[in-house]
N, C-alpha and C positions, 0 to 999 in steps of 0.2 A: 689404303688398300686398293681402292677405284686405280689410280694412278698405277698401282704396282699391277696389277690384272688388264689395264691398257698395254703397259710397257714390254710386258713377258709376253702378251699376244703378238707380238711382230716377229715378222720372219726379214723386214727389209733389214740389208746390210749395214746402213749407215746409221740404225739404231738398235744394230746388233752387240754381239758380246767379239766382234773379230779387232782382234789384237794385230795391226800392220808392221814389220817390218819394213827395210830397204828391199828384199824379192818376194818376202812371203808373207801369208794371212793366216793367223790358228784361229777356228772357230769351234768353238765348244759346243758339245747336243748334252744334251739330258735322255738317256736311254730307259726304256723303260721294260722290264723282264731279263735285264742283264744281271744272273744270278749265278755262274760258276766261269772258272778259268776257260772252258771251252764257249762258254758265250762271249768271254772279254776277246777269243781272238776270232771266231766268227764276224765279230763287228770290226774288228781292226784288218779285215780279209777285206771284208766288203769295202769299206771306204777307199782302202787302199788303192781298189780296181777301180776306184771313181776317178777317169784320166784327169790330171794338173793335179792328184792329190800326192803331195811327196811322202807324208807318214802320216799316221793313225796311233795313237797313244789310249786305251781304254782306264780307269778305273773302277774298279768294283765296288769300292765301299762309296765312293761319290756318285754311283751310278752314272758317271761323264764318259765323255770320249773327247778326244782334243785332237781335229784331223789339221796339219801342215799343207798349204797349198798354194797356188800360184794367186798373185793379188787380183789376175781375171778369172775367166773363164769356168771356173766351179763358185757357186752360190750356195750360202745354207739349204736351199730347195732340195738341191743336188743329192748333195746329203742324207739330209732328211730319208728321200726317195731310195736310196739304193741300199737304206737298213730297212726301210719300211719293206721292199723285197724277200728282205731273205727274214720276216716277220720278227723285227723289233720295232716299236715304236719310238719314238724320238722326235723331239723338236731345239728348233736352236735358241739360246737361252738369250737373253738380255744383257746387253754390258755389265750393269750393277748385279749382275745373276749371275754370270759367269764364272767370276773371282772367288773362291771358296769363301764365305763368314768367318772362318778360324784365322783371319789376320788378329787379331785382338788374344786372343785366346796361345796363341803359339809367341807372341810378345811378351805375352807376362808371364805362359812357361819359361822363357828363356830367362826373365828375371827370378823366377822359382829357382832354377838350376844354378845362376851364377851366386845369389845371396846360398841356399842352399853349399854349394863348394865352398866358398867365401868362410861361411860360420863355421864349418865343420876346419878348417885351417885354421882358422885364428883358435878356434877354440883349441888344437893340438900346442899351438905355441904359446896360450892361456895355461892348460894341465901343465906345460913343463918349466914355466916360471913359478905355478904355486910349487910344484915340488921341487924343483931348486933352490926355490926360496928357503926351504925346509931343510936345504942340504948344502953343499958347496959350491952355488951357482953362483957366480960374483955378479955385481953390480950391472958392471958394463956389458956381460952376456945379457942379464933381465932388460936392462937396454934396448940393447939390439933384438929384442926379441919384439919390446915394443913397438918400436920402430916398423918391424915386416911386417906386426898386425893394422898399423898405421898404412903403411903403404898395400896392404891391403885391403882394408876397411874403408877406406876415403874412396878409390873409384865405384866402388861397390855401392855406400850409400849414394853416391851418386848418380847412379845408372836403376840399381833396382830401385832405389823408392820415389822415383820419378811417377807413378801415377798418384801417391799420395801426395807428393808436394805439388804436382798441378793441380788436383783437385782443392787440397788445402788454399792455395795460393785463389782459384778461381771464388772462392767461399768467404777469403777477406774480402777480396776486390769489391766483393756483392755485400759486404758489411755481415756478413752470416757465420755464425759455425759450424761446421761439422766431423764430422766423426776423424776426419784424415787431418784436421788441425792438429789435434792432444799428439796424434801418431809422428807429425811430420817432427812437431816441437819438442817430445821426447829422443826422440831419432838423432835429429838434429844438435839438440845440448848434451847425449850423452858421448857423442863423435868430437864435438867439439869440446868439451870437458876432459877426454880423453885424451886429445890433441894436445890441450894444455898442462895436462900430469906426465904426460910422456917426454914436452920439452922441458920442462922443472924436473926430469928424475924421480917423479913418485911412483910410487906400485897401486894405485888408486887409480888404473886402466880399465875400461867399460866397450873396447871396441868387438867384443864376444855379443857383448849387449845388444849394443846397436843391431850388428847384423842379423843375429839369432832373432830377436823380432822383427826384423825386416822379413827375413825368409817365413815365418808362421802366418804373418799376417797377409804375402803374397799370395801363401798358399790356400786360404781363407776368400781371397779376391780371386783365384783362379777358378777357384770352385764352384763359385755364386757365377762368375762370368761364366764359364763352360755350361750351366744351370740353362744361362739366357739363350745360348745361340749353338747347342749342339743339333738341333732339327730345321735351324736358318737355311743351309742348301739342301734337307731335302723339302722343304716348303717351296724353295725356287725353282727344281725340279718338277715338283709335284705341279707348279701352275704354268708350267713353261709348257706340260705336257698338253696343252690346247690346240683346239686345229688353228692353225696360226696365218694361213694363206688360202688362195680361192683360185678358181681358172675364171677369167674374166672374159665374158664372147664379146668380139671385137666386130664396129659397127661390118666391117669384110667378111665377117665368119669367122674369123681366124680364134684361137684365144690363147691367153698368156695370164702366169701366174703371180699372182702380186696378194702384198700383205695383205693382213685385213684392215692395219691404219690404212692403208691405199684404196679400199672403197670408199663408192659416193651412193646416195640414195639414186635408184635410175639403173644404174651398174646392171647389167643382167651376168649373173653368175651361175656356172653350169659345176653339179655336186654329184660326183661318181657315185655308185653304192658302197656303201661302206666305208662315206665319207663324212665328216661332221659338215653342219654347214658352217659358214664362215660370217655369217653377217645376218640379221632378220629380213627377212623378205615377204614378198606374194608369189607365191608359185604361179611360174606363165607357163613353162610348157610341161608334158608329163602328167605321169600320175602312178602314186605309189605307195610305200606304205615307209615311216619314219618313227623312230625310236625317241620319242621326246621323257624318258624315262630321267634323263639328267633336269629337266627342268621340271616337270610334275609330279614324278617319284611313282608313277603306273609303268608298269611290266609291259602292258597289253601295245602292239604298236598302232600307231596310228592312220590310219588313212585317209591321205590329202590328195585332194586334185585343186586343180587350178584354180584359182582364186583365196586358195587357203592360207592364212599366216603361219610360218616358219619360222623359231627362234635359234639363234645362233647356239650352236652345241650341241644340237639335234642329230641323229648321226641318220642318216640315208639307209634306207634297207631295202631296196629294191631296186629298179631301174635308174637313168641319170633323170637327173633334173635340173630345170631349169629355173631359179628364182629371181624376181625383180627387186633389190636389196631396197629398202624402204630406211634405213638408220645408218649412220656411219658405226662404226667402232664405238666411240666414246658414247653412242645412244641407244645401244642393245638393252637387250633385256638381261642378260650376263653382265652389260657395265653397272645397270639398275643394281642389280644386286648386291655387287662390287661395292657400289656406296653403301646400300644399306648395313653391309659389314664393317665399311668407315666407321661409318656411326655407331654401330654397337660398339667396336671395337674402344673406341673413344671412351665412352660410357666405363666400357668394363677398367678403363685402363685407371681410373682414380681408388683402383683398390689401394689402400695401401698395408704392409706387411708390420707384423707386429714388433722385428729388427731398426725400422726405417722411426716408428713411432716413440721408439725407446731411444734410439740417437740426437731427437731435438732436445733430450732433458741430459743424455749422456754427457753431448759435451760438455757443455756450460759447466756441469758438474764436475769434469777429471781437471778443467783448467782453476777453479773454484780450489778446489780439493791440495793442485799442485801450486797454487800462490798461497793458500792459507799455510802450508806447509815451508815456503822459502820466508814468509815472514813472521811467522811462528820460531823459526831455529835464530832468524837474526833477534827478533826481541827477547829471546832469552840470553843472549849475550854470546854466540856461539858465530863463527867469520862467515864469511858468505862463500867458501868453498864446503866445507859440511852443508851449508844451509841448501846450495843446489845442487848438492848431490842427493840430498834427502827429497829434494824437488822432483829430481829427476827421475830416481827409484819411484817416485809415485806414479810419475807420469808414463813410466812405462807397464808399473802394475795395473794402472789401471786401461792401459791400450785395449781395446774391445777384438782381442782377437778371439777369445772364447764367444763371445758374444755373436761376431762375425761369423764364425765357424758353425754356432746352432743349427741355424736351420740349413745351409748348403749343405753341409754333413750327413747330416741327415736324408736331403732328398737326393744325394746321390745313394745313398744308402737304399732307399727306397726306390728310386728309378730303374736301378740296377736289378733289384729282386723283379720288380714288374717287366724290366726286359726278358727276364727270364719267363715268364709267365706269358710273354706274347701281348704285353700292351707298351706302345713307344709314347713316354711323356713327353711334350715339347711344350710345356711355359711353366715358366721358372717356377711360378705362385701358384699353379694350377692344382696340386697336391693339398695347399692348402684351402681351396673354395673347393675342393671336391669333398673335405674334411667336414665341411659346414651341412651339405648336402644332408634336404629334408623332404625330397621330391622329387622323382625320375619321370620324364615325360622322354616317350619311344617315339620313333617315327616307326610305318610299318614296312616300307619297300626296300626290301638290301638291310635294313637295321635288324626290326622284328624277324623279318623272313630273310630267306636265304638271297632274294632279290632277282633269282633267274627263274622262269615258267620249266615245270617236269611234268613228265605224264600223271596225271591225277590216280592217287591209290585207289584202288580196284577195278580196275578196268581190263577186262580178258580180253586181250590180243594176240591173234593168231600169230606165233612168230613166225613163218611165213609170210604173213601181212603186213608185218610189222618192217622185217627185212627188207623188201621188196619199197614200203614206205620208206626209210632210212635210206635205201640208194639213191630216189629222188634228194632224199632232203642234202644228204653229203655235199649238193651241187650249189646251196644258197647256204646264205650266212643269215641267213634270217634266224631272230629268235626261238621260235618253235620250229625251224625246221634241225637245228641243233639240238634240240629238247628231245627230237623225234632220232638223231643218232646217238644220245647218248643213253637212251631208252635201250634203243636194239644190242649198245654197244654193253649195258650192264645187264641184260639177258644175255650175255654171253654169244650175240650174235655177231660173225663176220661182217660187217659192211661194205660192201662190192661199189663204190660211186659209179652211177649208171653211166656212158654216153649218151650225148644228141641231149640231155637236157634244157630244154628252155623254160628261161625265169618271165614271167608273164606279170610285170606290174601289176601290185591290187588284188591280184586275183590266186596268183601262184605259182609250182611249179609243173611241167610238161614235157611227155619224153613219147613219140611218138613211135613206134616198134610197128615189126610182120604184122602183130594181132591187134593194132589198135593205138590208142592216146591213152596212157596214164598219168593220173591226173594227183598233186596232192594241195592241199590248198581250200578254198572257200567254201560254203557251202551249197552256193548258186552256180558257181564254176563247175562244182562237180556233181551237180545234178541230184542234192541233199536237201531236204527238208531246212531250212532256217532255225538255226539254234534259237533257245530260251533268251533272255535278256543277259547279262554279264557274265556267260559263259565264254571262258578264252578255249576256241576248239578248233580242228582244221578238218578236213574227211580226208583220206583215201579212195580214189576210183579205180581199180584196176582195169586194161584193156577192157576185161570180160567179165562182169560182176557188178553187185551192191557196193556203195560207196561202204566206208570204215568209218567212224569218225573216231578221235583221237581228243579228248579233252586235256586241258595243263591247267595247273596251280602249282602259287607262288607260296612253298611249304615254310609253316615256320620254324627256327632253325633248332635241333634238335633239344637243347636245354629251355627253351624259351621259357616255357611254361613252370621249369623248375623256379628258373632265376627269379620269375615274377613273385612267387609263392615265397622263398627267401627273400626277397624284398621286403613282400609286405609283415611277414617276422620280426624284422628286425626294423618294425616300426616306420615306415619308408612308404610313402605315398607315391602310386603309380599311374600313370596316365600315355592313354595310345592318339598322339596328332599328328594326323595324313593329310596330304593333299589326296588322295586315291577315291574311290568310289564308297560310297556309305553301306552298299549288304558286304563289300570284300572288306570294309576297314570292320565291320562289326563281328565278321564272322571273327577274323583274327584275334579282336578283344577278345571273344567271348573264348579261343580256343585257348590263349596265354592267358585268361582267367585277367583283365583286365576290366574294372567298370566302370571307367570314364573313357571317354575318346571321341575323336571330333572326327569327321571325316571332311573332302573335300577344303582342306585350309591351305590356302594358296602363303608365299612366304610371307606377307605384310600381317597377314592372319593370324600366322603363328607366333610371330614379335609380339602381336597384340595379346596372344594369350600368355606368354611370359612376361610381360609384363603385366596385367591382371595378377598373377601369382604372387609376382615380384610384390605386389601391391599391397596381397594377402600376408607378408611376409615372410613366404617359403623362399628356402635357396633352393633353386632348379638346376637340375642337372638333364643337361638334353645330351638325348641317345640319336645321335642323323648321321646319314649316309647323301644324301640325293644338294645337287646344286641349290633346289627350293629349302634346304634343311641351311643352310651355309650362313644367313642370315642370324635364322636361331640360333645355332650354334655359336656365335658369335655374342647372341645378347643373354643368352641363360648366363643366372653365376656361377657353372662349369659344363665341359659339353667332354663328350667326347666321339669318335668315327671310327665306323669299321677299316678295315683295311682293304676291304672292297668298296670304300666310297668313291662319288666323284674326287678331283683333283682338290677343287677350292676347299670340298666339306675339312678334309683332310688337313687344311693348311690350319683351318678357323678352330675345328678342336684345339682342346683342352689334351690330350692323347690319345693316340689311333691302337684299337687293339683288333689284332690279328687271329685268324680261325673262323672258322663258321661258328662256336658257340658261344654265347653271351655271358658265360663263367666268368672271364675277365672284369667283368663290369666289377662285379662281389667285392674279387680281389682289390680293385682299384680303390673302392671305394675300403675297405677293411684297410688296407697297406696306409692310405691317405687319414686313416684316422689314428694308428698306429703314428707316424708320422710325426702328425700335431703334438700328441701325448712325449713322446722322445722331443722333440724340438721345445715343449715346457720345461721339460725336464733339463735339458741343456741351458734351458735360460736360465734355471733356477743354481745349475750348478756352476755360470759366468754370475751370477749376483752372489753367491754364497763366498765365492773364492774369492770378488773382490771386500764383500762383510771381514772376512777372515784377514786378509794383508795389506789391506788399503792402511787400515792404523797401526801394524807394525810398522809400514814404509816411513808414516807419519812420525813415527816416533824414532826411526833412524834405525830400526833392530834390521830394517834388510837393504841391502846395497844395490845399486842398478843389474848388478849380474843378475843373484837370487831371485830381483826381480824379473828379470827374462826368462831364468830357468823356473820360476813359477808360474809365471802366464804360459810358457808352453806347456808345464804339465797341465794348465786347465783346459790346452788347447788339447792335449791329446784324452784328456778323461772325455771332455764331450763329442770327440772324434769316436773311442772306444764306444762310448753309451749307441751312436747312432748305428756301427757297423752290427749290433747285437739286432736290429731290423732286419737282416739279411734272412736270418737263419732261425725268427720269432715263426710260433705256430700263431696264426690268426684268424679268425672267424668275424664275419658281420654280424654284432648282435646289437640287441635294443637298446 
């Protein structure tokens, strides 16, 4: 993960995602807010006018853009820059980022599709030999009929069940079984047994067989695979969207823009307002105020002057500044992180799944099962073509494609319904550790609360004052000056953005007029009494008059206090860990009725307390939003992110749900336990069906067909069982 969070930070070319031709260069961006046909061609306008770019191709669903341009002269910078104008954000993606995830997934659809075409043919020239057979079909027609199931069955095993025989094949190499052996070696003898009845003239043809469980069991592997890697490019996306370059002052004065692999410690880098920074530093010139909200998880901004340390991801809210970079790339406080999600990650990754656990004893078993059975038929006196056909019936009764199908069935089943509800799953297994979940620990900034500062309820403001406040603020992108126009703007107030405003690092904003300096901003600036301790407030001066003051809080989000309350109902242990300030982290507990919570826990803190947990033997499920949360989210045994998280939090979830209210949580968790229940269920009904015709197969009562057309009905019965999760009423109870 370290590795992948260095890589996607780069803006340089040569370890870009740009694809060269002989004249031209496609580079790919990652868009961000690209959400209807009128944004796809806003962004394909703009690039377009970026001169040497010959086209702009957007898509929506990949949230990409792929501009065509001359192999000089336009740079991903370029780019970048002239969507960030017309307000989209975007960065340019990574080679290994670029290239959609779905090569795998659109491979083995296309082996879906051709075994799928494939079956349904042969089996038409299957139906009319049996009923020919039945009637006056001669010989040499049933023949030829075998024949074009033959000439069509052979490329077909050939091509589609090529990832079972590699896997197969890589599993002897390694002296091991697995589950794609039994599959490849049924496959295999009943094509070839066919082969051989078809040139002998018998009607004892099985190539229906073969392909008909090739197609189930493909579609069984598509399903689990689409499972793994349907949120692979918006994760790429999501981390690609980092500030990725920096303006570098040149010992001349001059400066130029270069990656962030391309800083050095020394480097003095100059950071616009409303710019992230690009690298950790000490501030040398300036002074201002910065939103370290991504790394501490506090609302309130910051106020740095020179000499102060700056961590990379910080976003600039005031004036330019000017930082002396003290780390390369690879030694931020962001790459810090990046490892410690290695390592969770690592940790988490030896879960293993109750399918993968049942396959070490599976196989050994169907190969068991089909040798006791070819030498079973020969010592009772009976030739060795019954004997492996009875082998082979077995071998494919007992193919685990019901087995296989359990649980992906299912959590597409379940994913589906939770898209619908506004939560996006992305890891495969995650439905089932969210299943296990006996403890929910929140973060409080952007998770608990809504994550942005409003005007504090009750506070009677003249709207006049307010107005007047709001045309100031219209002119800064500072947090609370936003806070202050969307105030005016849900009073139903016009907002007029004043002229002549000046933004005054540190201190505020200033707009000098006929009658005077108005003033909105600090409390020393504007000639106010000095706030209380952890009050986040700004005043109002007018020209002519008593300052205003203007308090904000970070509200929690409207259900909050519901969801806590049904948590703890249904038996669910809750807990509030912040990095933020201890009266703001307690009041929050105490308002979502929360009575544990730490305040002040930086992220090595919070690993430390899930693990502590971990220790207790609760499964933890962490509720984070914030960079400092990224970690955790990573080592809890299930996590999940708002959809207003940082980028990274976003990628380390378990699933990102979507809205301001924490309703979803319930859901996720009630649907994940539903889930579990339907997926026992499934297993129980792949072991029952093969209890049921493993010892018919045994005893020669069912043929390679019957066996095919039996393992797909158990393939569709626990296909059926899982889709009934769509449309289940569910509750989280005790």
């Amino acid at each position: 993960m370290a590795q992948a969070l260095t890589q996607l930070a780069l803006g340089s070319r040569e370890h870009g995602n740009t694809s060269q031709t002989a004249r031209c260069v496609t580079t790919t961006l990652a868009v961000e807010g690209m959400h209807c046909g009128g944004c796809m061609r806003k962004v394909e306008l703009a690039l377009t006018a970026v001169p040497g770019v010959l086209s702009a191709r957007a898509n929506l669903s990949a949230r990409r853009v792929a501009a065509v341009h001359g192999a000089t002269g336009v740079t991903g910078i370029d780019l970048v820059e002239a969507l960030d104008r017309i307000g989209f954000k975007a960065a340019e993606l990574a080679g290994e980022s670029a290239e959609p995830t779905t090569a795998a997934d659109q491979a083995l659809l296309k082996r879906v599709g051709v075994a799928g075409f494939a079956a349904a043919n042969i089996m038409l020239l299957s139906v009319s030999v049996w009923s020919g057979a039945a009637g006056d079909m001669s010989p040499s027609v049933q023949a030829l009929f075998h024949w074009l199931s033959a000439l069509i069955a052979l490329p077909v095993v050939g091509y589609a069940g090529q990832p079972f025989f590699r896997s197969a094949a890589q599993a002897l190499r390694a002296r091991r079984l697995n589950m794609d052996v039994p599959i490849s070696l049924g496959v295999t003898l009943a094509t070839a047994m066919s082969l051989y009845q078809t040139a002998r003239g018998s009607e004892q043809v099985y190539f229906d067989a073969a392909v008909t469980l090739l197609f189930f069991l493909l579609v069984g592997r598509f399903l689990d695979q689409r499972m793994r890697t349907r949120a692979a490019g918006a994760a790429a996306n999501l981390l690609g969207l980092r500030g990725s370059a920096a303006s570098v002052i040149q010992p001349d004065g001059t400066t130029v823009r270069l990656a962030a692999r391309a800083l050095l410690p020394g480097m003095r880098v100059l950071t616009a307002p409303g710019e992230r920074f690009a690298v950790d530093g000490r501030l040398a010139e300036g002074h201002g105020e910065v939103d370290a909200s991504l790394i501490t998880g506090e609302t309130m901004p910051v106020l740095v002057r020179p000499g102060a340390l700056i961590y990379a991801g910080t976003v600039n809210l005031s004036g330019s500044l000017v930082t002396e970079a003290t780390a390369t790339d690879q030694h931020t406080l962001l790459a810090e992180i990046g490892r410690l999600m290695a390592a969770a990650e690592q940790a988490r990754g030896r879960y293993v799944r109750l399918a993968d656990q049942a396959a070490r004893f599976y196989a050994p078993a169907v190969h068991v099962l089909g040798l006791v059975t070819f030498v079973g038929w020969l010592a009772t006196g009976h030739g060795w073509e019954p004997a492996l056909t009875a082998a082979i019936a077995v071998l494919i009764i007992t193919c685990p494609c019901a087995l296989a199908l359990a649980v992906p069935a299912v959590q597409v089943a379940a994913t589906s319904r939770l898209f619908g509800k506004g939560v996006l799953v992305k890891a495969a297994d995650g439905l089932e550790r969210l299943a296990e979940i006996d403890t929910l620990v929140f973060d409080k900034t952007g998770t608990l609360t809504l994550g942005e500062p409003s005007l504090a309820k009750g506070q009677h403001i003249n709207d006049d004052v307010l107005a007047r406040a709001a045309s100031l603020a219209a002119a800064s992108r500072h947090p609370y000056a936003r806070a202050v126009v969307r105030a005016a703007e849900a009073s139903g107030l016009a907002v007029q953005p004043a002229a002549g405003v000046l933004e005054v690092p540190g201190f505020g904003l200033e707009r000098i007029g006929p009658d005077g300096a108005a003033r909105l901003g600090s409390a020393a600036w504007c000639g106010a009494e000095a706030p209380r301790a952890n009050t986040a407030a700004v005043w109002y001066r007018p020209a002519h008059g008593s300052p205003v003051v203007l308090t904000f809080e970070d509200r929690l989000r409207p259900d909050a206090a519901e969801v806590v309350s049904l948590l703890r109902r249904a038996g669910l242990r809750t807990e509030l860990l912040s990095g933020d300030r201890t009266a703001v982290v307690e009041a929050a507990a105490a308002q979502a009725g929360i009575a544990l919570w730490t305040a002040g826990a930086v992220p090595a803190a919070k690993i430390a307390r899930l693990q502590t947990l971990e220790a207790e033997g609760r499964k933890v499920l962490m509720v984070g939003d914030g960079l400092n949360d990224a970690p955790a989210l990573a080592t809890a045994h299930a996590s999940l992110s708002p959809a207003s998280a940082a980028d990274i939090s976003q990628t380390a979830a378990d699933a990102v749900i979507q809205g301001e209210r924490l309703a979803p949580v319930l859901e996720t968790l009630a649907v994940a336990r539903a889930a579990r229940r339907m997926a026992l269920q499934n297993f129980a009904t792949a072991i029952g069906y093969n209890l049921i015709f493993v010892p018919l197969a045994m005893a020669g009562q069912v043929t390679p067909l019957l066996a095919a057309i039996a393992m797909s009905a158990s393939s569709i019965a626990v296909t059926a069982n899982a889709v009934r999760l769509k449309t289940m009423r569910l509750e989280l109870a005790r």
